[in-house]
C-alpha positions, 0 to 999 in steps of 0.5 A: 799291562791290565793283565799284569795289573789284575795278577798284582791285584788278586795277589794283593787281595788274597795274601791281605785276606790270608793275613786278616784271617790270622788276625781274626781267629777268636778260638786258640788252645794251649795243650799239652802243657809241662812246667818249665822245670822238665823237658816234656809234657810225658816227663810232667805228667809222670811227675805232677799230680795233673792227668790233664792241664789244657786251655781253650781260648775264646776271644769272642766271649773274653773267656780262657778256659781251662781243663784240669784233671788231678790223679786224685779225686777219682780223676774228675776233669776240673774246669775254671773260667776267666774272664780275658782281659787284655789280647794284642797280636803277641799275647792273651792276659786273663784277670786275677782269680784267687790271686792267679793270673794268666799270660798266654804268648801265642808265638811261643805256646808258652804261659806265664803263671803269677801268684802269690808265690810268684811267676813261672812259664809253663810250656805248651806242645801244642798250640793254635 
């Protein structure tokens, strides 16, 4: 019976310290990113003016990060900041910059963008 009790126990342990873990992770990306208008991130790039459109994620700071480069402008790599401003288990909402916020849903990779001409998804490949 004790062993049977010390077997339930460690399991319990374990799979709560498995499941605390997920919830304590404080670094996120979202890559390979595509509007929601085309099938793929291949497909995006072939048609946009973006070579590149990642964001990094740091809870801890409070900071999203993204990582943009433009097929003009000698291709230099563009790297803006916001500041988080909201983060439950479904979702990451930074603040308004130049009337453009951001809402990463971290089940689905997808991000939603609001700005002044209104909301559209964006689509991540990848996403952890």
């Amino acid at each position: 019976m004790k062993k049977r009790f010390l077997i339930i126990l460690v399991a319990l342990l374990l799979s709560g310290n498995a499941y605390a873990g997920l919830l304590s992770k404080n670094e996120f990306k979202f890559s390979r990113c595509y509007t929601e208008s085309y099938n793929n991130h291949n497909d995006w790039l072939a048609n946009s003016l973006f070579l590149r459109w990642d964001w990094e994620i740091n809870l801890k700071n409070k900071t999203a990060t993204r990582l943009a480069k433009l097929k003009v402008d000698d291709k230099e790599l563009v790297i803006d900041q916001f500041q988080i401003v909201a983060v439950t288990k479904e979702f990451i909402k930074t603040n308004t910059i130049s009337d453009t916020s951001y809402i990463f849903y971290r089940k689905t990779g997808e991000i939603q963008v609001a700005g002044w001409s209104g909301k559209s998804i964006m689509k991540c490949e990848i996403f952890d």
